[in-house]
Residue frames relative to the residue before (quaternion, step in Angstrom):
aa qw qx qy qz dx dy dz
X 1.0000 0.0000 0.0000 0.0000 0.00 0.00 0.00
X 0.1071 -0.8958 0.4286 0.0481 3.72 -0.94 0.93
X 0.3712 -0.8665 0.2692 0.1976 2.96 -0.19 1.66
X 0.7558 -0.4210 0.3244 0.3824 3.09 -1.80 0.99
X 0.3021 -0.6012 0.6970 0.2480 4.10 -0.92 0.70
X 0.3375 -0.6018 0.6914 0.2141 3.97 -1.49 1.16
X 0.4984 -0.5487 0.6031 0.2946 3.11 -1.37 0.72
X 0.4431 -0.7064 0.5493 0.0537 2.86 -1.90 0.87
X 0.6745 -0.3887 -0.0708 0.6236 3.26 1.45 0.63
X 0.1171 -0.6909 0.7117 0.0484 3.58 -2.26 0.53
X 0.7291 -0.4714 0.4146 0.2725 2.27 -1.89 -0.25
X 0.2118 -0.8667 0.3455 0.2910 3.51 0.39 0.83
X 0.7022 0.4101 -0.3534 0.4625 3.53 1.39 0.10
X 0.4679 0.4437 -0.5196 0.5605 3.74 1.34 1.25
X 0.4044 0.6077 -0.5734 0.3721 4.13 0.84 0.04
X 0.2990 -0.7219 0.5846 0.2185 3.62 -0.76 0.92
X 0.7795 -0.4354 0.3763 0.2475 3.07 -1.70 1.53
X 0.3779 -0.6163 0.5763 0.3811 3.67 -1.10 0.84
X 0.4908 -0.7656 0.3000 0.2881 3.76 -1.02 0.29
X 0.4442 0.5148 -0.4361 0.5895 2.96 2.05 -0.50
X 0.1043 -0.5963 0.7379 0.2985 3.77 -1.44 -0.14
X 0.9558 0.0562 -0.1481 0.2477 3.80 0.61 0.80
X 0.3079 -0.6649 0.6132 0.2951 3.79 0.04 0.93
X 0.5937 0.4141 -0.6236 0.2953 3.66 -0.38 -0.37
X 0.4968 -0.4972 0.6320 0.3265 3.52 -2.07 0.18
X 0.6227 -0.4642 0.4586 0.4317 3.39 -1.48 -0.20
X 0.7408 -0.0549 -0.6665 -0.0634 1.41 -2.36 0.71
X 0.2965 0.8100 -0.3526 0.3629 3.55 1.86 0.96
X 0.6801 0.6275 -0.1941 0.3256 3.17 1.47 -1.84
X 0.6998 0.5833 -0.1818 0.3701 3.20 0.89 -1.45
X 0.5151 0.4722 -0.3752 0.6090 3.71 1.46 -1.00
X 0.5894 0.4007 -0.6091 0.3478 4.08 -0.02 -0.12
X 0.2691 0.7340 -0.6143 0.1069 4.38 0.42 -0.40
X 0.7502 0.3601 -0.2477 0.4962 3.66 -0.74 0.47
X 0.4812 0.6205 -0.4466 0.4290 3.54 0.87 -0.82
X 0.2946 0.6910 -0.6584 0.0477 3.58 -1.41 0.19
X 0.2265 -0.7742 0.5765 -0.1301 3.46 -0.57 2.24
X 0.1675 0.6340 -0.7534 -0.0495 3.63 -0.85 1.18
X 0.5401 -0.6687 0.5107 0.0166 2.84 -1.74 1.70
X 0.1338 -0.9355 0.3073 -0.1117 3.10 0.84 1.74
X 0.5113 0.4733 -0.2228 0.6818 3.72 2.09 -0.30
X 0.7028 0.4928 -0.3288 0.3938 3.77 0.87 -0.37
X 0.5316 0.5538 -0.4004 0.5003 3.55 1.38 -0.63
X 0.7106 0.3641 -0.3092 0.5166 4.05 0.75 -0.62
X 0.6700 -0.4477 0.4685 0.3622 3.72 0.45 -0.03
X 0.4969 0.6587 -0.5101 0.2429 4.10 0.63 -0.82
X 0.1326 -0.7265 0.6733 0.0353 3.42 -1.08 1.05
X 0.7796 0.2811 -0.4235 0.3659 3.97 0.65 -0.52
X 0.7646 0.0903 -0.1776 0.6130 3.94 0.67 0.79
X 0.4305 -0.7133 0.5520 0.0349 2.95 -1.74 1.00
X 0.3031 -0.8026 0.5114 -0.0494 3.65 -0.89 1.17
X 0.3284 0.7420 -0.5845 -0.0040 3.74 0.49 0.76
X 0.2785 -0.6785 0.5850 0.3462 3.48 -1.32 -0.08
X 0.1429 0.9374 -0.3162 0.0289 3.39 -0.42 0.90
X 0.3019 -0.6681 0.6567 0.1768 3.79 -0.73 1.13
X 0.0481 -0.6452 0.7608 0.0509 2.31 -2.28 1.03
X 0.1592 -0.8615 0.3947 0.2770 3.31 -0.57 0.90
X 0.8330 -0.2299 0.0531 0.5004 3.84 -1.67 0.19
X 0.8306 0.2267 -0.1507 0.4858 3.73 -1.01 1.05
X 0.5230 0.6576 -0.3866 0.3801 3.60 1.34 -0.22
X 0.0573 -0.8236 0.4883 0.2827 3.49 -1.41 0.07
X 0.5022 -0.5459 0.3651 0.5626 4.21 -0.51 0.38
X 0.8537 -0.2636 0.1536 0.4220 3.90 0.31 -0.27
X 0.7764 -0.1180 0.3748 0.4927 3.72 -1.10 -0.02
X 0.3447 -0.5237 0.7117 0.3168 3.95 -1.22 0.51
X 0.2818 0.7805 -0.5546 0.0615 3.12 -1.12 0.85
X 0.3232 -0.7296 0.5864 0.1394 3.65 -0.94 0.06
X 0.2941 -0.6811 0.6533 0.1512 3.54 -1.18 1.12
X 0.2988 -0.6124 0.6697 0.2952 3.58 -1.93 0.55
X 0.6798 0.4200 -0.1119 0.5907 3.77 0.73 -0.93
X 0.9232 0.2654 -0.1380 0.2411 3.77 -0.36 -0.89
X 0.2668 -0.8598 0.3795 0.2134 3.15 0.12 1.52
X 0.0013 0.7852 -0.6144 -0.0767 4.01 -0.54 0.28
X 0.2199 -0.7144 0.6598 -0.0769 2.63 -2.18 1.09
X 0.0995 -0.8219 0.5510 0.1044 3.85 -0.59 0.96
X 0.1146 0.7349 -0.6653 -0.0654 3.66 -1.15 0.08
X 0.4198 -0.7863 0.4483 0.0676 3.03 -1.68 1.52
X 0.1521 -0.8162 0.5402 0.1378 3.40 -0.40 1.21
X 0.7957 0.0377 -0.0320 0.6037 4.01 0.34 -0.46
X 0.8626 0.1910 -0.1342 0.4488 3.54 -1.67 0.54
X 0.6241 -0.5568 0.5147 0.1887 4.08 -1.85 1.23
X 0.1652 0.7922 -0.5846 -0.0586 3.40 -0.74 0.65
X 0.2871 -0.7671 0.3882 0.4224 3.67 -0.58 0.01
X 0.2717 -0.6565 0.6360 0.3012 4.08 -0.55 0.81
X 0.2426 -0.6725 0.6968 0.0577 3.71 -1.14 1.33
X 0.2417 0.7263 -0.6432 -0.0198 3.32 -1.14 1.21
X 0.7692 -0.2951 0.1378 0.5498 3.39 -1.61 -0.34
X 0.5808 0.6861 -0.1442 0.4137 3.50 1.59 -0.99
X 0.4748 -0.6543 0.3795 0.4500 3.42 1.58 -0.06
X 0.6143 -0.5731 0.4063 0.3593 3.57 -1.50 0.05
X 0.1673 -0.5682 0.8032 -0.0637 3.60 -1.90 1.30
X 0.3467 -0.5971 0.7006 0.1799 2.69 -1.02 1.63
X 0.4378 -0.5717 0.6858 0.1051 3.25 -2.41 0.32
X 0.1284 0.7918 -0.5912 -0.0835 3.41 -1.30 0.24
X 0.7801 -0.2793 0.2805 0.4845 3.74 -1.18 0.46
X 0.8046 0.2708 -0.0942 0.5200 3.74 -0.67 0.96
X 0.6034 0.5734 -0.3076 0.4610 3.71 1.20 -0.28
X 0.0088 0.7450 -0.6654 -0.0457 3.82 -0.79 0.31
X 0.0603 0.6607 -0.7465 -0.0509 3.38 -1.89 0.25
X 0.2821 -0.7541 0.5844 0.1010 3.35 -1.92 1.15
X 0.2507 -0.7321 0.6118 0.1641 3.39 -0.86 0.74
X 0.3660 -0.7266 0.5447 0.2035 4.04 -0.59 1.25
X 0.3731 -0.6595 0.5263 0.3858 3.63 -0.70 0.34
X 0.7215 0.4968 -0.2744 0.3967 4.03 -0.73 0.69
X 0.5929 0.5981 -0.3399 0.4186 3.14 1.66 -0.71
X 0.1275 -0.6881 0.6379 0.3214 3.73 -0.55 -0.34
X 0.3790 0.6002 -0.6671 0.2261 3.76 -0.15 1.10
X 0.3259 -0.8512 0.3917 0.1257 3.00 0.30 1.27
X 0.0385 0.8829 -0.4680 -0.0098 3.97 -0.12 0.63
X 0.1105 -0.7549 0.6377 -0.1062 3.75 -1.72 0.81
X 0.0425 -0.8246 0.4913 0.2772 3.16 -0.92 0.78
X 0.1301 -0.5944 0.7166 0.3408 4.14 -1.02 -0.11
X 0.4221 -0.4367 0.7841 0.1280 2.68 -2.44 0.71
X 0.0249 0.7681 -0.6386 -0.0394 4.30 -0.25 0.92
X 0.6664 0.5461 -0.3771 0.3399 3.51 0.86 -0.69
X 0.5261 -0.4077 0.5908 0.4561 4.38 -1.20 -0.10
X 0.8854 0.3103 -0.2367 0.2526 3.59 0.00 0.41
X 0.4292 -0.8235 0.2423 0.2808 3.24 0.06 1.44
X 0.5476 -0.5900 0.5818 0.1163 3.26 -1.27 0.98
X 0.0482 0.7667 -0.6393 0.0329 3.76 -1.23 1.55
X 0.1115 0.7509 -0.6478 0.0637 3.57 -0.59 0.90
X 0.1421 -0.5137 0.8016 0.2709 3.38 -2.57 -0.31
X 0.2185 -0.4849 0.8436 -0.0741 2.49 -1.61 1.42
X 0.1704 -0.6072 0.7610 -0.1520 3.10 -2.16 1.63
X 0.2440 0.7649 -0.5952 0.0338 2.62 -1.28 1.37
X 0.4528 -0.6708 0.4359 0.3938 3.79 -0.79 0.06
X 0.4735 -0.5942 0.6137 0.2148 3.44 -1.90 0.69
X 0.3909 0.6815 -0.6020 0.1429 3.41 0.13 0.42
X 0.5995 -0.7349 0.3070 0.0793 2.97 -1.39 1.67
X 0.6949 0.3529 -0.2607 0.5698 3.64 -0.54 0.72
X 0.5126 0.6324 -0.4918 0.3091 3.72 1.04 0.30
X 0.0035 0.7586 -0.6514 0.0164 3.53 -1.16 0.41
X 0.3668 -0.7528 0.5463 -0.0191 3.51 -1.65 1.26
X 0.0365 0.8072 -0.5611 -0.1796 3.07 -0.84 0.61
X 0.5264 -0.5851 0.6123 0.0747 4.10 -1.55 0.33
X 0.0689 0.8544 -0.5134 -0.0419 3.31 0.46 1.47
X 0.4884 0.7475 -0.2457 0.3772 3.19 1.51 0.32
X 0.6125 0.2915 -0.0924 0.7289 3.51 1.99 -1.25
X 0.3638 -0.4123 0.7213 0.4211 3.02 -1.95 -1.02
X 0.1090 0.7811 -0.5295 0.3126 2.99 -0.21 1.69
X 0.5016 0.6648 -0.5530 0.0266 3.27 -1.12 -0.34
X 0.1908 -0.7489 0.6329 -0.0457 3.69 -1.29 0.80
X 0.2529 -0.6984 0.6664 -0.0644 3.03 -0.89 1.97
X 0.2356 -0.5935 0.7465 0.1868 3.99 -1.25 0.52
X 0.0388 -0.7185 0.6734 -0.1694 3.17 -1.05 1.55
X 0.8215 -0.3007 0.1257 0.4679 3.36 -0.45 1.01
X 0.7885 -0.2092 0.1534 0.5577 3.22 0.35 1.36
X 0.7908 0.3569 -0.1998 0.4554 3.76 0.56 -0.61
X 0.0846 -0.7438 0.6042 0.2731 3.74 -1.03 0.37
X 0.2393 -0.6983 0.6740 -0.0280 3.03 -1.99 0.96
X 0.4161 -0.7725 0.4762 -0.0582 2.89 -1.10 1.59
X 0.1960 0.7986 -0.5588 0.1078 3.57 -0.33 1.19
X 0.5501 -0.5636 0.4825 0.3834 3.51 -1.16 0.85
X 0.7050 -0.6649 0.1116 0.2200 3.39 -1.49 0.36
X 0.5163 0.6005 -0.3045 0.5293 2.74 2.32 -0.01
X 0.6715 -0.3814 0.3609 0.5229 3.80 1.23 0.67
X 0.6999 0.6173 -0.3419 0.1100 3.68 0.34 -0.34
X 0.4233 -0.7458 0.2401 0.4550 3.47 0.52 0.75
X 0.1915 -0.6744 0.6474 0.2990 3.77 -1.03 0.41
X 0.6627 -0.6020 0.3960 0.2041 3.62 -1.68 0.72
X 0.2735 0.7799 -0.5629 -0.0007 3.61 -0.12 -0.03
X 0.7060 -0.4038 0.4214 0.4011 3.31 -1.94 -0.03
X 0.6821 0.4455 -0.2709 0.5127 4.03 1.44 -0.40
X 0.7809 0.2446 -0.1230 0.5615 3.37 1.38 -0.49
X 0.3187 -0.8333 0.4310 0.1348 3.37 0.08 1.77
């Protein structure tokens, strides 16, 4: 069998939309509306960090406040003002602006799109194994388990999903 050749470059705004718009379980999944993630590091094959390019539109947010223990991330704005929500309160953003999140800190961070005009960034991050996140905002938390994340409320209890029978 002969394997599929990775392109050698695209357009990163013809990569088709991921189809889930969220790993989170309910009542988590549904707050991702507006979100739209092309998995721009997956079209080449990268396994030690992830590339998405990604729009949110008016009133949307990039995900859950959250904080990594392991996975360092990194966003940069290409079009339109979001506001990055941390523990530190909100800083607006503008075209040309960037911000890193260290893996270990607990400044827990989110962006919102407040404005009638959709919001395009890449956000980078790494796969590094055995990370897990927590949502001082939900009863949340998310453990990377062999390649897979799982989603348990905060007393340890597992949450259901379509990945986590």
């Amino acid at each position: 069998m002969k394997a599929t050749a990775l392109p050698i470059a695209v357009v990163a705004a013809e990569v088709e939309p991921r189809r889930q718009p969220s790993l989170y379980p309910e009542p988590f999944a549904s707050r991702m509306a507006g979100r739209s993630k092309r998995a721009l590091g997956t079209v080449f094959g990268l396994s030690n960090f992830g590339v998405n390019l990604t729009e949110l539109a008016p009133g949307a947010v990039s995900s859950l406040r959250h904080a990594h223990t392991r996975q360092d991330e990194f966003i940069y704005v290409l079009r339109g003002c979001p506001v990055l929500r941390t523990d530190a309160g909100d800083t607006p953003l503008a075209p040309g602006m960037c911000a890193g999140f260290a893996a270990g800190t607990s400044d827990a961070h989110q962006l919102f799109n407040p404005s009638d005009e959709p919001v395009l960034y890449l956000e980078v991050g790494n796969r590094t194994p055995g990370d897990a996140v927590s949502y001082p905002d939900e009863d949340l938390q998310a453990r990377l388990v062999d390649g897979q994340w799982r989603f348990f409320h905060k007393d340890g209890t597992p949450y259901r999903t379509a990945q986590q029978p």
